[in-house]
N, C-alpha and C positions, 0 to 999 in steps of 0.2 A: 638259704632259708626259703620255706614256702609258706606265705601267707596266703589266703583264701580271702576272697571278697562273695561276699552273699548280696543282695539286693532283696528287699523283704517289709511284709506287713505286720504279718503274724496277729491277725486281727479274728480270733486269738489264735496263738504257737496250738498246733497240735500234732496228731503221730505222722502224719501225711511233710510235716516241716521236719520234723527229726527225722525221716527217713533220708531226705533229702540233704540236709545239714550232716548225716552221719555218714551215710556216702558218697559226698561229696569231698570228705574231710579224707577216710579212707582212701578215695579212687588219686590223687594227688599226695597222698602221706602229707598232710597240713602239719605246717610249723604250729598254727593259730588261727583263728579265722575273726576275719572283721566285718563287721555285719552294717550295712549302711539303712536305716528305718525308719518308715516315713512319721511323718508328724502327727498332730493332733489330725487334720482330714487328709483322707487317702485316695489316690488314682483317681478311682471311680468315684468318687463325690461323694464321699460318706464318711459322718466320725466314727474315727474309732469306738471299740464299742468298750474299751478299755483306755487309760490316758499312757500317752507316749512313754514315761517313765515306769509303768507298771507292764506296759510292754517289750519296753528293752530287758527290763527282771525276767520276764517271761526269754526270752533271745537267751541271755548270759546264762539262766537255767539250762537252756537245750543244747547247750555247746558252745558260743559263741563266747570268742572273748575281747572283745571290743564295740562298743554300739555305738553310729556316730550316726548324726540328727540329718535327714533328708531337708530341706528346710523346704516351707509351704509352696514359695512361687514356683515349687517341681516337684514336691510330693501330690500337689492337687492339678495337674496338669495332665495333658494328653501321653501317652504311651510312650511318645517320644520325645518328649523332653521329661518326662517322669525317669525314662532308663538314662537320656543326658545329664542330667542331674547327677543320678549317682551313682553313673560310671567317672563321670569329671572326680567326683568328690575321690572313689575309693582310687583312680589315676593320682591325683594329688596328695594322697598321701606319702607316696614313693614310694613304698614299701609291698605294696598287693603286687603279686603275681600270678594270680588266678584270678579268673571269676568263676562260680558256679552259678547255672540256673536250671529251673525245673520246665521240660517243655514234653508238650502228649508227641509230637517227633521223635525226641533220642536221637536224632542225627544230625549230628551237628556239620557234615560237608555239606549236605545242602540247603541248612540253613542260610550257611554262610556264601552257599553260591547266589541266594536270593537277598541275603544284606550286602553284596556286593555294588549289586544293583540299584537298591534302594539308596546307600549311603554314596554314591556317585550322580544320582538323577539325572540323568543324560536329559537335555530338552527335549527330546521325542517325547521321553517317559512323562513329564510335568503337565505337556500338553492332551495328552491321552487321560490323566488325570481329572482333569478341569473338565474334557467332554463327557466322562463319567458322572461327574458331578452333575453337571447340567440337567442330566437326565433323572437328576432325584435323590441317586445314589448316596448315603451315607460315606463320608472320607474313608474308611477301614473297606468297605465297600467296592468303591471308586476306586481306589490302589490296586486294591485285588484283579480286578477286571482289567487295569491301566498295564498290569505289568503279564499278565497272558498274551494282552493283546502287544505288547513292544517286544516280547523274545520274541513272537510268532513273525511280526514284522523285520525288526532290527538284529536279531540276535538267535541265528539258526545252530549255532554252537549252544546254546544254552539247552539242556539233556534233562528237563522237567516237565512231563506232561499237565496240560492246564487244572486236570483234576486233584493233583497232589500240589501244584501251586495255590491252588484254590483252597485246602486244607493245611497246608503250613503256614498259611498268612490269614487263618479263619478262628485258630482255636485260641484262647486267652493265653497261655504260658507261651506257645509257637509266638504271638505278636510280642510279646514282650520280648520272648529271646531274641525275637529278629532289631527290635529296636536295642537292646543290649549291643549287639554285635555292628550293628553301623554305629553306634555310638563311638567302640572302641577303632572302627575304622576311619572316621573321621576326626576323633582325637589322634592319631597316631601312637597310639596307647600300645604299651609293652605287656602291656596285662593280657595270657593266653587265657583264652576260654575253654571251657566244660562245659555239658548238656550230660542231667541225669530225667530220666524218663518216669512221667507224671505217674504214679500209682494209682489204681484206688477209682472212686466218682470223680467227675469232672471239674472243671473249674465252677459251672450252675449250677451242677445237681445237686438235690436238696435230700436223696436219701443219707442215710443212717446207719445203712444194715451192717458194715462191718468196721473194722477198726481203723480202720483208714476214711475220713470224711471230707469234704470239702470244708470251707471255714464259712464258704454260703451256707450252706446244710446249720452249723453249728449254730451261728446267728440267728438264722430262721426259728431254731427249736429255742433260741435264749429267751425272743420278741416274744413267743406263743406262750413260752410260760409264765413270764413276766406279766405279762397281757393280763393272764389268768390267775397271779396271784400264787402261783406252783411255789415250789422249791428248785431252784434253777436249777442245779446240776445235779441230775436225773440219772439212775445208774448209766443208760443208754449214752450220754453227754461222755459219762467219765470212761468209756471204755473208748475212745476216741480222740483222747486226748493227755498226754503224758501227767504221771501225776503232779510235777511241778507246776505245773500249768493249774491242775486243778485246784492246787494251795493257793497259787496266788489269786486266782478267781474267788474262791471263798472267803480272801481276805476282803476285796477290793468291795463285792459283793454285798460283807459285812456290812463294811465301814459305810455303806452309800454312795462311793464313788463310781459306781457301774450297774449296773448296763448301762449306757447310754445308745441311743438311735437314733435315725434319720428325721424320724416324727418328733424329738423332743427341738428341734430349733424350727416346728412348724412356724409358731409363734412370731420369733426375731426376724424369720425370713419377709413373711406375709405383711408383717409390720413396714417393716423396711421398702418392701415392695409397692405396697400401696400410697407410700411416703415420695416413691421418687418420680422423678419427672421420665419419660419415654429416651432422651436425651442424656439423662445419666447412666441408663441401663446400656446405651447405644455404648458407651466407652469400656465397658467391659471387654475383658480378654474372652475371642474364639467368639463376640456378638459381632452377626454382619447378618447379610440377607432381608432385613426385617425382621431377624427371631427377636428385637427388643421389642418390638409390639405385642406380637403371641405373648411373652411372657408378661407383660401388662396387661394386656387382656384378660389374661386368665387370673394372674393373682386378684383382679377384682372377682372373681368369681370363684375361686376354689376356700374350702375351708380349713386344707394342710397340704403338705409337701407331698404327698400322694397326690392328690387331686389335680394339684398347679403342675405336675411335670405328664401326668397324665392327659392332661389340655394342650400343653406346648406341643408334647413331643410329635413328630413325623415319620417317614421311611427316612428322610436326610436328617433330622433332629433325634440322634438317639435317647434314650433314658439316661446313656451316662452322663454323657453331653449336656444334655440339663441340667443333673444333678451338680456334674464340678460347673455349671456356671453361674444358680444360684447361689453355690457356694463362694464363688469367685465375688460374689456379689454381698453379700452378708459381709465378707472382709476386703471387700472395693476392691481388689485384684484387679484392676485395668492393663488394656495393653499396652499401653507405653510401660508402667511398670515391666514387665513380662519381658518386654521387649530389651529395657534399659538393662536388666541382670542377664539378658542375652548374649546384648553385644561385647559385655565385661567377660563372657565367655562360660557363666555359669553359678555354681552357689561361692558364696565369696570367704567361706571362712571351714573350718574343719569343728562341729560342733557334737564333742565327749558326751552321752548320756551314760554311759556306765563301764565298766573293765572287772574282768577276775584279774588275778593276782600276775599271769601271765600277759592278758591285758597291756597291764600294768608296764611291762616292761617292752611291749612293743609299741607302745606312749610314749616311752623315753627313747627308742628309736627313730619314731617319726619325727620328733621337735626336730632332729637333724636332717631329715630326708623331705618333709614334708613342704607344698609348695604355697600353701594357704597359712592365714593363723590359725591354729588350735584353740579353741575355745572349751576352757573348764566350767567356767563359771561366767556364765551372760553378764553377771551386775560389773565386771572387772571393765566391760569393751563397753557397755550401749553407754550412746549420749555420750563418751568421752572424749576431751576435745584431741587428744593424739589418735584416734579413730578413725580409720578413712570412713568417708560418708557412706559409700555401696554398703560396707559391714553393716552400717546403723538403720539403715534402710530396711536391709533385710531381716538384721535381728526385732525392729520395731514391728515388723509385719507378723515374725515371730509371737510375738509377745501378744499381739492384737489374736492372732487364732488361741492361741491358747485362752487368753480371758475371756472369747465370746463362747469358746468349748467347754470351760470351766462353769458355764450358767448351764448348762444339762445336764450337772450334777446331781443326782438324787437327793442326796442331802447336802440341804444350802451354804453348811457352816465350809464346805469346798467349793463353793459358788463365787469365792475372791479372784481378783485380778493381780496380773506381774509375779504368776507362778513361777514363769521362766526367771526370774530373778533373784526367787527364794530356795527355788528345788536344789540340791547337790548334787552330784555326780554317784551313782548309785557303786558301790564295791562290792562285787559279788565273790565270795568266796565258798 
């Protein structure tokens, strides 16, 4: 049997994810595909622009038939433990034996000759790193420059000139697939990898012009109409995005529960911000250097989440970087936190948002294969005293993003807390 593991946002699912989900399925003949998706905040420091259970709808719509919860201490983190996260999880299930990802390369031998590299870090390479930084350099940056400069020194068998090293470790999908693939290398993971080739506009670009778009583009055009008072989903929106997608958008849309964006927790952030002491912000995960000062600084002086990351940020303080660390900050995400679900090796539980029918019955395969608990229903595990703590930990943290996500609700009567406790398991048929 061949299960399929996806790694995914889908913020929101559009034609650019079903091409990739459809060929992906195709190019391995998929028994089923399981789909691992991040939480209420994503990668790069931003909510969802829809809530996590209207997005796994959106996933089980496009193909997939299992959706299981990235949990926040690695859906809101760095590249690489955002892909650690949930390569572990879809490893623990037992049952994946693929992964798919979408990268502007398509070639996945030398991807993998440069996550070779990277998931081994020889001390040359560590220390080559650190000199990069010194100099200014952004971490993503720094690496890039750190690992031209060690094959050129250390490793004259390696057959990649610095210019395509410089572009496979540049573009958003290429980093993520390379963090994918040391992932599965440092796990000792039996799960083979797949690379199918980016379609379409870029991961940034904001055009529109044909049927294939970025999910930046699609956001951009949500915020501008919204702004404006428009009718969100604009012929132009829907030819861009599969019609399921466009049902559930208009439901969600309806009802008040969406859009949501970056600018509606300006409020909670700025509050919070100007609340705490220089020494609380200091214990944040990925704060070091003095960036807790910058960011106190500025929150006294910005009037929203624009402003205050626009003040922070540097050549070495990126935009995203910011973003997940205000974020990280609005839900105390400290490093010892980050650290403590580290060294237990990863997320601590297997957590159900949704199954089709097939699903269904690859659920009742993993109870037997799977290396974690499976988590159906949150209210069964939190707080309860047979419970190992890490679970409670983590689901609590859980619990805490979703209710501060649930207050940028358009309409307030969804503005409640301990949704994780209430929602069900979505059955999509």
């Amino acid at each position: 049997m061949k299960i399929l593991g996806i790694v995914a946002e889908y913020n929101p699912f559009h034609n650019g994810h079903h091409y990739h989900l459809s060929k992906s399925k195709t190019q391995i003949q998929a028994d089923a595909v399981i789909c691992v998706l991040s939480s209420s905040f994503l990668q790069r420091g931003e909510p969802g622009i829809i809530d996590k259970w209207e997005r796994a709808r959106m996933a089980l719509a496009g193909g997939a038939d299992l959706v299981i919860e990235l949990p926040t201490p690695y859906a809101l983190r760095s590249a690489e433990f955002f892909a650690y996260g949930a390569i572990s999880l879809l490893d623990a299930t037992g049952i994946v034996t693929h992964l798919s990802f979408g990268s502007e390369s398509g070639d996945l031998d030398k991807l993998q000759q440069i996550a070779k590299v990277l998931a081994n870090e020889p001390p040359e390479f560590s220390k080559l790193i650190f000199t990069h930084l010194d100099t200014g350099l952004s971490y993503p940056g720094a690496r890039t420059q750190a690992l031209i400069d060690y094959i050129r020194q250390f490793d004259p068998n390696f057959d990649l000139p610095a210019d395509e090293i410089e572009e496979l470790t540049s573009n958003p999908n290429n980093i993520l697939g390379l963090e994918y693939l040391k992932a599965i290398i440092r796990l000792e993971s039996r799960i083979t990898p797949i690379t199918v080739s980016r379609i379409g506009p870029g991961y940034h670009d904001t055009r529109m012009e044909n049927r294939i778009a970025s999910a930046t583009a699609i956001r951009e055009a949500l915020k501008e109409r919204f702004m404006h008072s428009e009718p969100l989903l604009d012929e132009k929106i829907k030819r861009i995005i599969p019609e399921s997608t466009i049902n559930i958008l208009d439901s969600v849309f309806a009802a008040g529960k969406g859009p949501i964006f970056i600018e509606d927790f300006s409020s909670q952030i700025l509050t919070l911000l100007r609340r705490a002491k220089v020494e609380d912000i200091a214990e944040l995960y990925d704060v070091r250097g003095g960036l807790e000062n910058r960011i106190k600084e500025a929150a006294d002086n910005a009037a929203n989440i624009t402003e205050l990351i626009e003040l922070v940020k540097t050549k070495r303080y990126t935009w995203t970087r910011i973003q997940r660390t205000i974020f990280h900050f609005l839900l105390n995400l400290t490093s010892l936190q980050c650290e403590y679900f580290d060294q237990l090796g990863g997320p601590q539980y297997i957590r159900i948002l949704g199954f089709t029918p097939r699903g269904q019955r690859i659920l009742s395969l993993m109870k037997d294969t799977a290396r974690l608990p499976i988590i159906t229903r949150v209210a069964n595990h939190y707080q309860r005293f047979d419970t190992p703590d890490p679970i409670n930990q983590m689901l609590e943290l859980e619990l805490l993003s979703t209710s501060l996500y649930s207050l940028a609700m358009p309409d307030p009567q969804y503005r409640i807390g301990n949704r994780d406790l209430l929602e069900k398991v979505i059955i999509w048929k």
